[in-house]
C-alpha positions, 0 to 999 in steps of 0.5 A: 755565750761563747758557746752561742757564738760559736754555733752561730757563726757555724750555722753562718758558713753552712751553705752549698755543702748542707744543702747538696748533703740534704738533696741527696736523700730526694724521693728516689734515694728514699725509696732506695733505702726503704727497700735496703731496709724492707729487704733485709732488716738492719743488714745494710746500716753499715753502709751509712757511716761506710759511704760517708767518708767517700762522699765527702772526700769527693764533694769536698774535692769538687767545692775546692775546684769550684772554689778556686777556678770560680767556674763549674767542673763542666766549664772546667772540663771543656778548658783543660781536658779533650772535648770527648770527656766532656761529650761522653759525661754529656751523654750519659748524664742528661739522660740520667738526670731527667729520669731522676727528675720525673722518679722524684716528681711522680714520688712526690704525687703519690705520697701527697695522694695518700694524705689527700687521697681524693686529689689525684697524684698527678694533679699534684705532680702538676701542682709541684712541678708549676710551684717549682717552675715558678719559684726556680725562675721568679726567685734570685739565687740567693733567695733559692739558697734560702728556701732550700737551707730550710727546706734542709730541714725536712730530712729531720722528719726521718729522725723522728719515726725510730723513737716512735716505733721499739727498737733494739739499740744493741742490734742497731749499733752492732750493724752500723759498725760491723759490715754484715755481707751476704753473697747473692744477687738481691744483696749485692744489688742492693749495695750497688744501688745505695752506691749510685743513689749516694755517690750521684755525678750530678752531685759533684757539678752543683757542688763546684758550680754552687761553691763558686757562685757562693763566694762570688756572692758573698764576697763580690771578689774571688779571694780563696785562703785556709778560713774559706777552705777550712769553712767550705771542708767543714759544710761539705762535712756536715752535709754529708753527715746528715744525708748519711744520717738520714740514710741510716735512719730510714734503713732503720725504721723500714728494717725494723717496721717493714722487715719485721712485719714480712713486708719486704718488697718495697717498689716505690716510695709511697708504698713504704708510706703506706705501708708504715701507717698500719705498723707504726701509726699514722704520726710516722706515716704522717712524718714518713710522707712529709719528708718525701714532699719536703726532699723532693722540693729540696733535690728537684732543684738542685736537679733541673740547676745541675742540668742546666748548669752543665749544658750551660757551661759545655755550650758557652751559654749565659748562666746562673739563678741569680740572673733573670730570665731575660738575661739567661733564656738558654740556661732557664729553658732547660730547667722547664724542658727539664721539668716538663719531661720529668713531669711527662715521664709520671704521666705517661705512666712510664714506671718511676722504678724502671726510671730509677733502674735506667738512673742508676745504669748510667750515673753507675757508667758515669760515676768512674769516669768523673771520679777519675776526672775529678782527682786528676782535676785535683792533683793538677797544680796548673789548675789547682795552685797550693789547693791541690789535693791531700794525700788522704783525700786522694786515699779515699778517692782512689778507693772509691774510684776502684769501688764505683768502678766495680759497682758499675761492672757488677750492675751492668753484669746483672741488668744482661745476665 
């Protein structure tokens, strides 16, 4: 019974951190990992427990600043730093974000095609995007919170499809835990697109901006101690766990069904749906194709929120999903002018992997900046108090700073070469 106890009271305090852990695995980043997987087998499995300590030191960074300014890291921003940053982080995020938005609706279509084959994908675009229109602006905050806890559970679909299929454990362990670096063009893209796809900016907004709404919620009154911040260290922990997880399991089920049957090119994630079907049977299609529906629901969200969360708190806007729509109009039209240019980037046929392409260029530009910023934020006792950061998170902040900032140089390097 204690036991029980223990697990409920964890299940309790899971929140922001689960679900922006969840989010990060949307249709674009699947098909990131699918193609990691369809290029080069069980190679790259080394990166999921790699990037998991980066992401979470990072998030967990951005929770304490949300937690302790009780605002967004925008608002913080416009605040304590020169207006530059903030305009600059502005340019290139707006873009980013949109462009990820449309990948993930136009993913979403053409998977729902492929188990409904005689609907259009873009009738179901249409489909989604009024569905979460609708439910973004009708539903309060704390009901957003709760669909999108459940629909967390969507990513579990991909842990299912490796135990359907043969799989050599031995090897799966050996790659996981020994790096295996091969020195080309193709590998190291692939190394800086898993980087972008998990270390994403619009990441650190939500999670400060979430954070600071949760306690508000729960609490009606700012009071931050250890148990709060020990509570938040241990979601954000096992939000990034699972998304790496996640990212670990679709890496192993395209490495061992796609690579080994000489399907190795892989431009969208209804191909790697597709493609599964005739390898390894139509459950783990059925399941595949799920679990893109199921993300994508998850992380357009957290998406169109981070958006506009970030306009909101630049311009001085009211904000907030638990306000109404009267209450806030600014904040709210740009989560449907997101959503409807997300939606006509699928429709104008624009090809959701070159948007992808475009995303990554400029969540790799900003990625550094915001890093930096972020740690400075986190070191500074004016703004943090007693919360400031350890000197093992500043460790693995600095680190991934360093390696953002070489990922960055390296894809730009590539795209003018």
């Amino acid at each position: 019974m204690k036991g029980s106890g223990k697990f409920r009271r964890y299940l309790k305090i899971l929140g922001p951190g689960i679900i922006t852990g969840a989010s990060d695995d949307d249709p674009s980043g699947i098909a990131t990992y699918s193609q990691a997987g369809a290029g080069f087998g069980l190679v790259l499995l080394w990166m999921a427990p790699f990037t998991f300590p980066l992401m979470a030191a990072l998030q967990a960074m951005c929770a304490r600043i949300g937690l302790v300014t009780s605002q967004g890291l925008a608002h913080t921003l416009k605040k304590n730093y020169p207006p530059v940053i903030l305009y600059l982080m502005l340019i290139f995020s707006v873009p980013a974000i949109i462009l990820n938005i449309g990948a993930d609706i136009a993913g979403m279509g053409a998977v729902a095609n492929l188990l409904l084959p005689q609907i259009p994908s873009f009738v179901f675009s249409f489909l989604f995007t009024g569905i979460l229109m609708g439910s973004i602006i009708l539903f309060p905050y704390q009901k957003i919170a709760g669909i999108l806890k459940w629909l967390c559970l969507s990513v579990l679909l991909y842990l299912v499809v490796p135990f359907i299929v043969h799989v050599d454990w031995k090897q799966v362990f050996i790659y996981t835990f020994i790096p295996h670096i091969k020195f080309n063009k193709t590998f190291i893209e692939m190394v800086v697109a898993i980087l972008g796809t998990t270390i994403s900016p619009y990441l650190f907004f939500w999670q400060a901006t979430m954070e600071a709404e949760d306690l508000e919620h729960n609490l009606k009154k700012v009071i931050v101690d250890k148990r709060i911040m020990q509570n938040m260290t241990a979601d954000v922990n096992t939000g990034m766990f699972a998304s790496n997880l996640v990212m670990l399991f679709i890496i192993l089920t395209t490495g061992v069904v796609l690579y080994n049957a000489g399907v190795h090119q892989i431009d969208t994630v209804d191909q790697a749906a597709k493609a599964l079907a005739p390898l390894a049977g139509k459950f783990s299609y059925f399941c595949f194709a799920l679990g893109v529906i199921g993300t994508g629901f998850l992380a357009i969200p957290v998406l169109t929120g981070s958006l506009s969360y970030i306009l909101a708190e630049s311009f001085g806007w009211v904000e907030g999903l638990d306000k109404k729509f009267n209450e806030a109009r600014a904040f709210y039209i740009v989560i449907i002018i997101s959503l409807i240019i997300g939606l006509l980037i699928n429709v104008l046929g624009i090809s959701p992997m070159q948007a992808l392409i475009f995303t990554a260029i400029l969540y790799g530009i900003t990625a550094p900046v915001m890093i930096a910023v972020i740690l400075h934020i986190g070191n500074n006792k004016k703004i943090m108090g007693g919360f400031t950061n350890s000197r093992l998170s500043n460790l693995l902040g600095f680190f991934t700073f360093i390696l953002m900032t070489a990922a960055a140089g390296v894809l730009i390097y590539f795209q003018f070469k």
